[in-house]
NUNU-205621 format. One record per residue (C-alpha): residue in three letters; x negated, y negated, z negated. Coordinates in Angstrom, 1 decimal. Each point is the difference from the previous one (the first is absolute). Example, Ala and Ser with C-alpha at 12.3 -4.5 7.8 and 13.67 -1.06 7.14 Angstrom:
<lumfis>
+-----+--------+--------+--------+
: res :     px :     py :     pz :
+-----+--------+--------+--------+
: ALA :  -12.3 :    4.5 :   -7.8 :
: SER :   -1.4 :   -3.4 :    0.7 :
+-----+--------+--------+--------+
</lumfis>
This chain:
<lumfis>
+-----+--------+--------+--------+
: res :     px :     py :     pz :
+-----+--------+--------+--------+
: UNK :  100.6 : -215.0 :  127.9 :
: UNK :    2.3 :    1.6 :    2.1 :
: UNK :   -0.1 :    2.9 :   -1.5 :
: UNK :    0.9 :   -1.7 :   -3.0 :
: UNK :    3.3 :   -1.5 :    1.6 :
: UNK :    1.3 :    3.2 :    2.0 :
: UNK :   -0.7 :    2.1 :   -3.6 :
: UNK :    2.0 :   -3.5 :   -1.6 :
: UNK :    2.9 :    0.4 :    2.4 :
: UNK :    0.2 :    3.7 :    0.2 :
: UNK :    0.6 :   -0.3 :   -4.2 :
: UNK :    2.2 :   -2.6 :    0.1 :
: UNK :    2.5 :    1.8 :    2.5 :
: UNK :   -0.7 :    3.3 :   -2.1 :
: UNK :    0.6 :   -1.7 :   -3.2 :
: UNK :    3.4 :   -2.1 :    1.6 :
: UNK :    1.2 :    3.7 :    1.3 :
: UNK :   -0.5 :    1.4 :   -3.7 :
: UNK :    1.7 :   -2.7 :   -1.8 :
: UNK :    3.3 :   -0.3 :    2.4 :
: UNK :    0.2 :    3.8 :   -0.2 :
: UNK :   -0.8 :   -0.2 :   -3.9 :
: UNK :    2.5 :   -2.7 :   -0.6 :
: UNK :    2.8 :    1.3 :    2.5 :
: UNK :   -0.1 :    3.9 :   -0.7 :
: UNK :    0.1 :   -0.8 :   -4.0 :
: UNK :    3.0 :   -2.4 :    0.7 :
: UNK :    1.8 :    2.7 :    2.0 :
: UNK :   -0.6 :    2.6 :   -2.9 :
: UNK :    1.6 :   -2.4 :   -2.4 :
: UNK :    3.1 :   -0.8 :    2.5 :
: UNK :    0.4 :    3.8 :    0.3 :
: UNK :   -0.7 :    1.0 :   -3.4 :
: UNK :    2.7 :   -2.4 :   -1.3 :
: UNK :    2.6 :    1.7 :    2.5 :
: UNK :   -0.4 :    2.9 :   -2.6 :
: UNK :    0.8 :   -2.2 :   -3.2 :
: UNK :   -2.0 :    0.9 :   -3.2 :
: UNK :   -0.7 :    3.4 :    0.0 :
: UNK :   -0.9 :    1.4 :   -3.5 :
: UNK :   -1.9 :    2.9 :    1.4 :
: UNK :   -0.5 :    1.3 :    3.5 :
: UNK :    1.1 :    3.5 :    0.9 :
: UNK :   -1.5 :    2.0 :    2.8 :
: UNK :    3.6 :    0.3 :    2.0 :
: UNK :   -0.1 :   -3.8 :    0.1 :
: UNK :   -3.5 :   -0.1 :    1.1 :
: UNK :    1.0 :    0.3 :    4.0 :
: UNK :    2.9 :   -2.3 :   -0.4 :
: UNK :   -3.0 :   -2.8 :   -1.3 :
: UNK :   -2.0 :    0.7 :    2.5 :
: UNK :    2.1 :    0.3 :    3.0 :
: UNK :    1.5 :   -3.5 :   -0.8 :
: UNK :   -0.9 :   -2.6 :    2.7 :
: UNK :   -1.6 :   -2.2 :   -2.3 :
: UNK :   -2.2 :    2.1 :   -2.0 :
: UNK :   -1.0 :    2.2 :    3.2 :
: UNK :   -1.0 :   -3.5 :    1.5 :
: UNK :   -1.8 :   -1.3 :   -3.3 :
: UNK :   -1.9 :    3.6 :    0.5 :
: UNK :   -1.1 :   -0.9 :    3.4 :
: UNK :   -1.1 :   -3.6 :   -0.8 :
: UNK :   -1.9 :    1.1 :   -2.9 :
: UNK :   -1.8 :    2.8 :    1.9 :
: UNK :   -0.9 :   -2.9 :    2.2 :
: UNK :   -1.6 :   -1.8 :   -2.9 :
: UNK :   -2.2 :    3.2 :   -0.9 :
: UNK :   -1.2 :    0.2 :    4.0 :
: UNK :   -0.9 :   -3.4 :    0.1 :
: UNK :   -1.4 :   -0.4 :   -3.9 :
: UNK :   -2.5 :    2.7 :    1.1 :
: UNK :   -1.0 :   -1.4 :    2.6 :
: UNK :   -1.4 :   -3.4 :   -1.3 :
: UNK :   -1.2 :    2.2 :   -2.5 :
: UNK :   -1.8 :    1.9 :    2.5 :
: UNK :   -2.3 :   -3.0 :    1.1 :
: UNK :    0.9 :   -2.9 :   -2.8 :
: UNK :   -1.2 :    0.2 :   -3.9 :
: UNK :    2.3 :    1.3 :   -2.2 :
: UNK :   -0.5 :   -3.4 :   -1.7 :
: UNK :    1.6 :   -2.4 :    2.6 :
: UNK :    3.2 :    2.3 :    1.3 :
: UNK :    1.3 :    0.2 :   -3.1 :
: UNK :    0.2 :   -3.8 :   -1.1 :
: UNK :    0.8 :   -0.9 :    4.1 :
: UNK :    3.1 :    2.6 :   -0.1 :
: UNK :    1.3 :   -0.8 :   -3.8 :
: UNK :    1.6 :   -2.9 :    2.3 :
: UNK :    2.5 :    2.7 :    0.6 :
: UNK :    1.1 :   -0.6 :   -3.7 :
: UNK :    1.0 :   -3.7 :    0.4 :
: UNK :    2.3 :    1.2 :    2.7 :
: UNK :    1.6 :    2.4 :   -1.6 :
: UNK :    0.8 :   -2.4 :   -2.5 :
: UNK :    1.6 :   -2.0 :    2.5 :
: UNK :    1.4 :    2.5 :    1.7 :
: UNK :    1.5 :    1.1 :   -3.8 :
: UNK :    1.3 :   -3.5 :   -1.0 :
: UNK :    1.2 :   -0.9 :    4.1 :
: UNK :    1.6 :    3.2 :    1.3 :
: UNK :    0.9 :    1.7 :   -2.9 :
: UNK :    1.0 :   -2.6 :   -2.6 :
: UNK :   -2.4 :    0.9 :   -2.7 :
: UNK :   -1.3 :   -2.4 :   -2.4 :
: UNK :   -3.4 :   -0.4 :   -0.1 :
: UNK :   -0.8 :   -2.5 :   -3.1 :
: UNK :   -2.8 :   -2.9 :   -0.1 :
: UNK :   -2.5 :    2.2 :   -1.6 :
: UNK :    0.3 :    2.5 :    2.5 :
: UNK :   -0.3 :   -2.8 :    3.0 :
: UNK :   -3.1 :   -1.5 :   -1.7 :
: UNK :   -1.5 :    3.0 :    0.1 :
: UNK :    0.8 :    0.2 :    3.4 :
: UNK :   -1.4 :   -3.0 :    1.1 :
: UNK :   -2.8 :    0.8 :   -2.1 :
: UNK :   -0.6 :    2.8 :    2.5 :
: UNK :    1.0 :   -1.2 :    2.8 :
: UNK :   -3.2 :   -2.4 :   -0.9 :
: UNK :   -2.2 :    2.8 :   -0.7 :
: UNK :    0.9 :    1.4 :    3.6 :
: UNK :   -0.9 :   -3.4 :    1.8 :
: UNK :   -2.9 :    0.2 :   -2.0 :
: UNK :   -1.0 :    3.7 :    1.1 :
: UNK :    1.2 :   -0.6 :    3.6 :
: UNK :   -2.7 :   -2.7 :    0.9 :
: UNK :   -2.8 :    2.5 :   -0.9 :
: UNK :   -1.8 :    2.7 :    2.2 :
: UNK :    2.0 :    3.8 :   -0.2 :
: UNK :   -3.4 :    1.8 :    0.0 :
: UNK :   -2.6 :   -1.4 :   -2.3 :
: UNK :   -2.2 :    3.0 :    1.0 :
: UNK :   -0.3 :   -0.6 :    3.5 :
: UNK :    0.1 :   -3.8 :   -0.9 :
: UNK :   -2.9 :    0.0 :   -2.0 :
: UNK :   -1.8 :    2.3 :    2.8 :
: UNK :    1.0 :   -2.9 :    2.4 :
: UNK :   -0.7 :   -3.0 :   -2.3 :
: UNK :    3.5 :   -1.1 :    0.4 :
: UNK :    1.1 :    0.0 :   -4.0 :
: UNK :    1.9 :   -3.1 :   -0.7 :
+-----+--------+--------+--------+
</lumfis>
């Protein structure tokens, strides 16, 4: 059993690194990325320009962040349960979207939201490792 809880919180401060980082370093593309305006096509002389802006470079960082921390909970949590737990980065990036940078996000799109916002609740009450849960006889 206490296994099962240090294994519990260890994911949930992986998984709460991952989506913050997710949510944050996509947000900070987007910021940057409308700096440029609409570019039609990307040429390789404006290439260090893109990158070198404050923004994107930060976006970069946070989403390398993401990648340490989404392979770590892969490294001991099933593939199944990390997933669904950090898709809760995609209901803050829609608020993010619609909060800090006006965009409109219509009902459709915040039902299906909520609708997985409820499948993450759902996914987040059950054990990260059904392997070593089943070893243990700890399967909910």
């Amino acid at each position: 059993m206490r296994d099962f809880k240090r294994i519990r919180t260890k994911t949930f401060l992986f998984a709460g690194v991952a989506i913050l980082s997710n949510v944050l370093g996509n947000f900070a593309l987007s910021r940057g990325m409308h700096q440029f305006g609409r570019m039609i096509s990307v040429s390789l002389t404006s290439v260090p320009g893109v990158l070198l802006n404050a923004w994107i470079a930060s976006g970069i960082c946070l989403l390398a962040v993401w990648m340490v921390s989404q392979l770590s909970l892969l490294s001991w949590a099933d593939l199944s349960y990390v997933l669904p737990i950090t898709s809760a980065s995609y209901v803050l990036t829609a608020l993010l979207g619609a909060l800090a940078l006006h965009e409109t996000v219509s009902l459709v799109h915040w039902i299906g939201i909520g609708l997985i916002f409820a499948g993450v609740m759902v996914v987040g009450r059950t054990h990260p490792r059904t392997a070593a849960a089943r070893a243990a006889g700890a399967v909910e």
